[in-house]
Every structure is written in C-alpha cells, then in structure tokens.
C-alpha positions as CSV (number, residue, x, y, z in Angstrom):
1,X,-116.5,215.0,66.3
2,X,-115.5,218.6,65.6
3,X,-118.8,221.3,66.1
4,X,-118.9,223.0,62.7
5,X,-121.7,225.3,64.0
6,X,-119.8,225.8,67.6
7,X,-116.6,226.7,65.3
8,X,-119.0,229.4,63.1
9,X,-120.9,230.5,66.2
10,X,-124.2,230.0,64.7
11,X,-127.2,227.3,65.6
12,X,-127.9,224.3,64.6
13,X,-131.2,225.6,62.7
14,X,-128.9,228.7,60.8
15,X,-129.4,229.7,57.6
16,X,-127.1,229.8,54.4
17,X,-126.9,233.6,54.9
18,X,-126.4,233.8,58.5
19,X,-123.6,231.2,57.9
20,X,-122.2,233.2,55.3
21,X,-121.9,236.0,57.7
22,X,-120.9,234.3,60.3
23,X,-118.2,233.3,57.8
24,X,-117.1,236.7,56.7
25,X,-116.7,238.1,60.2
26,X,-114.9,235.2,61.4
27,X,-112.4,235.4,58.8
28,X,-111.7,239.4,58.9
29,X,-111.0,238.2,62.8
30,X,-108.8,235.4,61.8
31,X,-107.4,235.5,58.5
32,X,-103.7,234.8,59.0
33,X,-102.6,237.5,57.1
34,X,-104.2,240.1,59.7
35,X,-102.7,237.9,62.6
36,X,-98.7,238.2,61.4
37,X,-99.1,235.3,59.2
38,X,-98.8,232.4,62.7
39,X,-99.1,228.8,62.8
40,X,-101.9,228.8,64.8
41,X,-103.9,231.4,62.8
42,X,-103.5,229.4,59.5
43,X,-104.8,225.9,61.6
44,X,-107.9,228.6,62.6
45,X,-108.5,229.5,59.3
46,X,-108.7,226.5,58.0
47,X,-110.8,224.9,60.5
48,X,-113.3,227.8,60.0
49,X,-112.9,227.4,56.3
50,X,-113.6,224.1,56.1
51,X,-116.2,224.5,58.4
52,X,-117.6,226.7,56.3
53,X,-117.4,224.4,53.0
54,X,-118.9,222.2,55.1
55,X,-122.6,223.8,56.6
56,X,-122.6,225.8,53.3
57,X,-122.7,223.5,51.3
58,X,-126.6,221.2,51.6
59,X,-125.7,217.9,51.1
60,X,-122.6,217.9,52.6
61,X,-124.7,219.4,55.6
62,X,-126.9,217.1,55.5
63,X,-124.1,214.1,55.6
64,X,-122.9,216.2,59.0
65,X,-126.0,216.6,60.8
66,X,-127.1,212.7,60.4
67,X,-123.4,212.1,61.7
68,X,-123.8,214.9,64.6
69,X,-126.7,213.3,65.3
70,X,-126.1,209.5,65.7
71,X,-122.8,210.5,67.8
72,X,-125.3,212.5,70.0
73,X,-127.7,210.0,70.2
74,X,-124.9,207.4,71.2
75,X,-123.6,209.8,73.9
76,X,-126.8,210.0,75.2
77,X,-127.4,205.9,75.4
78,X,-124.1,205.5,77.3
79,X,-125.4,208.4,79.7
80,X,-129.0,206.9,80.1
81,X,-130.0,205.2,83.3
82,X,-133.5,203.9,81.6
83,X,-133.0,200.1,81.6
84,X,-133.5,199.7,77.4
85,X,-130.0,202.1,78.0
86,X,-128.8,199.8,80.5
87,X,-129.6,196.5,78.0
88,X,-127.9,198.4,75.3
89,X,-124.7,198.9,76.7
90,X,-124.4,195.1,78.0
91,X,-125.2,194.2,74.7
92,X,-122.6,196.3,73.3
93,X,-119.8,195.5,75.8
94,X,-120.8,191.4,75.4
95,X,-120.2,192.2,71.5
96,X,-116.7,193.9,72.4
97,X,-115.8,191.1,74.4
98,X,-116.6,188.6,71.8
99,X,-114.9,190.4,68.9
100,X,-111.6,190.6,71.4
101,X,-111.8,186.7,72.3
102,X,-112.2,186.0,68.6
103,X,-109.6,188.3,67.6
104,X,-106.8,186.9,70.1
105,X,-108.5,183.3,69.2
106,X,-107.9,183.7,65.6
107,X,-103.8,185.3,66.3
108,X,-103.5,182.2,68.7
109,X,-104.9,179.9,65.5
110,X,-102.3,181.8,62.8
111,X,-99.6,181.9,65.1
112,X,-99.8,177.7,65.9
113,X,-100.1,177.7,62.2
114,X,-96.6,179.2,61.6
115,X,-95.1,177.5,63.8
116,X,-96.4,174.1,62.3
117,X,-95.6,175.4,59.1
118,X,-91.8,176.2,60.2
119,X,-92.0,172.6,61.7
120,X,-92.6,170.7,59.1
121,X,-90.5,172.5,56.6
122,X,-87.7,171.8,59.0
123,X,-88.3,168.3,59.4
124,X,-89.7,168.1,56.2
125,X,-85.8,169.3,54.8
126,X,-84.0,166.9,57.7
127,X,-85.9,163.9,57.1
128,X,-85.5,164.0,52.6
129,X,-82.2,165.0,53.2
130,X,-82.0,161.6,55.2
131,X,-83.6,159.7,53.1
132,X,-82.5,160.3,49.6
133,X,-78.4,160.0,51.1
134,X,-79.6,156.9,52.2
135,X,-81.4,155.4,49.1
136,X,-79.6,157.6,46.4
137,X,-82.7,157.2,44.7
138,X,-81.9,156.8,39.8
139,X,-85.1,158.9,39.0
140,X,-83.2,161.4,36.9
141,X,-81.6,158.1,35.0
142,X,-85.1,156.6,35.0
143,X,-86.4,159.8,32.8
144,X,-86.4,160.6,29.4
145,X,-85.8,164.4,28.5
146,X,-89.6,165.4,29.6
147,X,-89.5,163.8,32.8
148,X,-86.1,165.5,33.5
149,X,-87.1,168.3,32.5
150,X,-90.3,168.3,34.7
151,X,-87.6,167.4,38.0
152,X,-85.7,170.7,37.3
153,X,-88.8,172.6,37.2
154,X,-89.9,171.0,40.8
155,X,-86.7,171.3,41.9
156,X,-86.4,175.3,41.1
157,X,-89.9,175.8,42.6
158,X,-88.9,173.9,45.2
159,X,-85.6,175.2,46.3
160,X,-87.6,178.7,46.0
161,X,-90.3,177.7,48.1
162,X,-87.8,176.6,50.8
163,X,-86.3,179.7,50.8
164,X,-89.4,181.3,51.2
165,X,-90.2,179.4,54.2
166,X,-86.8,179.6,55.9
167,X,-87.2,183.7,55.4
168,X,-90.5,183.8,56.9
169,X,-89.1,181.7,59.5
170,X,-86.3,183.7,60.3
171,X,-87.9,187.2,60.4
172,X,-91.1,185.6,62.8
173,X,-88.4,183.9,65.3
174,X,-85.2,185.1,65.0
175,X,-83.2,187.9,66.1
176,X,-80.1,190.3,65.8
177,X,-78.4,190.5,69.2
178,X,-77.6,194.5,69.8
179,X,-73.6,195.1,71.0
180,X,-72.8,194.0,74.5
181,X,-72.4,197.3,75.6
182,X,-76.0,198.5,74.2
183,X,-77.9,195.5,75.4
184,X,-76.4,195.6,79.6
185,X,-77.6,199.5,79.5
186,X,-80.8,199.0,77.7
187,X,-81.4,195.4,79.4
188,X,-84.5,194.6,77.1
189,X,-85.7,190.8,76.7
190,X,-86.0,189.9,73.2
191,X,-89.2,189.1,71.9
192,X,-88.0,186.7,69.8
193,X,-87.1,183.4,71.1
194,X,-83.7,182.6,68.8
195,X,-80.9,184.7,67.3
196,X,-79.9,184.7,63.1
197,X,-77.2,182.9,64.5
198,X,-79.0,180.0,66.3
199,X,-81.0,179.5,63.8
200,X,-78.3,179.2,61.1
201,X,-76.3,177.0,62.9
202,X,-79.3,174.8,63.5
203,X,-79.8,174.4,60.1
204,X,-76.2,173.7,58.5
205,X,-75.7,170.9,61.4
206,X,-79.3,169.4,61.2
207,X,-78.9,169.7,57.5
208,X,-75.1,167.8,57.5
209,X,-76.0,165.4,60.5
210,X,-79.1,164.2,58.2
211,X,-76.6,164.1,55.1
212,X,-74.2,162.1,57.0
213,X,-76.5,160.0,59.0
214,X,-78.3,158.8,55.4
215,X,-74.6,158.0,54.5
216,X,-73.5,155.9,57.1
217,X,-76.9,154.1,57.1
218,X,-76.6,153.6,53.3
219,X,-73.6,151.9,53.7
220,X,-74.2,149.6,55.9
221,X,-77.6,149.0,54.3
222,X,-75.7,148.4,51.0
223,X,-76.7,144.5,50.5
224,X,-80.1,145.0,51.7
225,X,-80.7,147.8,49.1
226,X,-78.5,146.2,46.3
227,X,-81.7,144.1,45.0
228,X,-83.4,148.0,44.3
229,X,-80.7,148.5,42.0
230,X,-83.3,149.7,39.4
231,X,-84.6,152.6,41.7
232,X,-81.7,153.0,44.1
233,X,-78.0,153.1,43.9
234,X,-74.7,153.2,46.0
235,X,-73.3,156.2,44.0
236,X,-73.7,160.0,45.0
237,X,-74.6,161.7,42.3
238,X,-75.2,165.9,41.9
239,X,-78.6,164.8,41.0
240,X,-79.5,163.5,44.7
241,X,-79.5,167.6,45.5
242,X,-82.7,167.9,43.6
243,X,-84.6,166.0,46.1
244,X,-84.9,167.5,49.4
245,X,-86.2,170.6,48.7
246,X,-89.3,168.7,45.9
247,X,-90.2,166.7,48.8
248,X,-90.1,170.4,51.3
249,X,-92.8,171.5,48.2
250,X,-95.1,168.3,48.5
251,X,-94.9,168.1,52.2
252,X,-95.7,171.8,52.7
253,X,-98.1,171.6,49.9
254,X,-100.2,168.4,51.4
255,X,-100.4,170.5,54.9
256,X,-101.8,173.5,53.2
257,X,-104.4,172.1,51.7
258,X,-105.0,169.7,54.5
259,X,-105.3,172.5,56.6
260,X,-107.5,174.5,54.6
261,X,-109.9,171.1,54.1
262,X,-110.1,171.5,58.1
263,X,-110.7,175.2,58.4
C-alpha cells in the first residue's frame, strides 16, 4: 500500500494545515512544469496530488488510515513469533490450501463435465442418425399441421443446439496446426489434444458410417419391420433429417438436468 503521509513527508498525526503545506512546497519542488515538463515529474505530481486529495480530505482519510492500519496489523501477525501469531498463520495457510484443492476440485468437476457433454452429443448424433436410417420412422405423416409444425420448431432448436455444442467442442479440444516450418523452430506441444481437421473428419465419417450402417440394417431388417408400417417405413424421405439433431436436444437436455438433480 502506497504511504500517503511518507509521499507528503508529514506524520501520521498531521494536521490539515501542515498537510496543506506540506502540499504547497512539494509541488513548487515538483510541478512538471518547473522540471522541463518529464515523464517522471508528471507521475510525481500526481502521486503527491492524489495524495494530497487523499489525507485532505476527512473521510477519505479516515477510509486510508483503517486500511493503513489493518495492512500493518497483518504485517505484523506474519512477523510475530507469539504462538496466537503462530496459530494464526496455520489457520490461514490451511484456509489457502483448502480454497486451492477446492478450486482445482471444482476445474477437474467442470472439465469431466465438458467432456461428457461433448460425449454424449457425439454419440447422442451417431447413434439417432443410426437409428432413424434404420427405422425411417412416418411421424411427420402421422401429424396434422400443429404437430408438424411443433417438429420444425424442435428441429430448428435442435439443429442450433448442435451446433452450439459442436463449437464449444471444437474451440475446448481442437486446434490449428502452425506451418511446418514455424512449428520444427518453435517445437511447442499443443495443448489441445486434436486438430480442426481431426475433428471434422471424425464427424463427416462417424456421421455417414452411422447413415450407412442404419441403411444396410434397414434393409435387411425390411420383413421384420414391415408389420410397423404405421410408425416405420422403407422409404427415405427429407423428413428423416429432422430427427437426429431433436433427439441431440432431448438427450443433452435429460443430462443437464440430470446432472444438476445430482449437484
């Protein structure tokens, strides 16, 4: 903490008029414009001004002194040798310690988080994508113009939410490799674990092997499934897009709010 009354030269018990002087003659000594107008002048002056402002004023003294005087009184209790002293500061470095292990605790607890949450959105898009290429499920024929309606709606939501996710995702775990020729000279280890273009790629064939595996299965489960006519069908259909990314929203939906039941 900066010493206002070291800066003025006076004593802690001063008075308003000794400060005043004190004042005066410090800035007919400093005043920037007596000193060739310099950098380091103008920093002077303005620490002795605001000094001033400061001890001058009597409740914005008062504010200073009870600061000036808890700071001193904690300097001295990390000096002391007088066992309260002693108990005091183990107190106070056990409380440090126990805000640091709940802080890296709590990072460790958001960080497993986020990765669960990329997880099951990953999955979550994989395993509807599966699914609904494999069932071709008829809601949209099922519903009237309110229930259609209502399935755009999820599905806009939806699709947005995923690409929320997926953006998250990408900026938490994913890089940009530097040139060749900048990462040999610089020869840093990324902290990330995957680059944009991992990632990417991972997606577009996860996403088409799912598509393609729900296709093959589909077919070959044609018989099975042909007594679901009323719910499923052998036809792809732009509808069957809409799917995937409601059932990313309910899946990611139910773990939030499962997870929050648990916290």
């Amino acid at each position: 903490m900066v010493d206002y009354y070291k800066i003025l030269g006076v004593k802690r018990t001063a008075t308003t008029v000794e400060i005043k002087s004190a004042y005066r003659r410090l800035a007919r000594e400093r005043h920037p414009d007596l000193n060739g107008g310099s950098e380091r002048a103008a920093q002077d002056f303005a620490l002795i001004a605001l000094a001033y402002r400061t001890l001058s004023d009597i409740q914005e003294r008062a504010h200073y002194d009870a600061q000036r005087e808890r700071i001193i009184r904690s300097a001295s209790v990390l000096h002391s040798t007088n066992p309260y002293a002693r108990r005091m500061r183990r107190t106070a470095a056990q409380a440090r310690w126990d805000r640091a292990v709940d802080r890296w605790l709590e990072a460790e607890r958001r960080e497993a988080f986020a990765r669960t949450q990329a997880v099951f959105t990953t999955v979550s898009l994989f395993l509807s994508t599966f699914f609904v290429a494999m069932l071709k499920p008829r809601f949209w024929h099922s519903f009237d113009s309110f229930g259609r309606a209502v399935l755009i709606t999820l599905f806009l939501i939806g699709l947005w939410h995923l690409a929320a996710r997926l953006r998250v995702c990408f900026e938490r775990y994913t890089y940009q490799p530097k040139p060749l020729q900048e990462s040999i000279m610089r020869e840093e280890k990324p902290e990330k674990p995957f680059t944009r273009f991992t990632a990417s790629a991972f997606l577009v064939v996860g996403y088409v092997a799912s598509l393609v595996a729900g296709l093959i299965v589909g077919g070959n489960m044609y018989y099975v499934l042909s007594d679901l006519n009323i719910l499923f069908d052998h036809q792809i259909r732009p509808d069957l897009f809409f799917y995937p990314p409601i059932a990313v929203l309910l899946v990611d939906t139910m773990h939030a709010v499962a997870s929050k039941i648990d916290a």
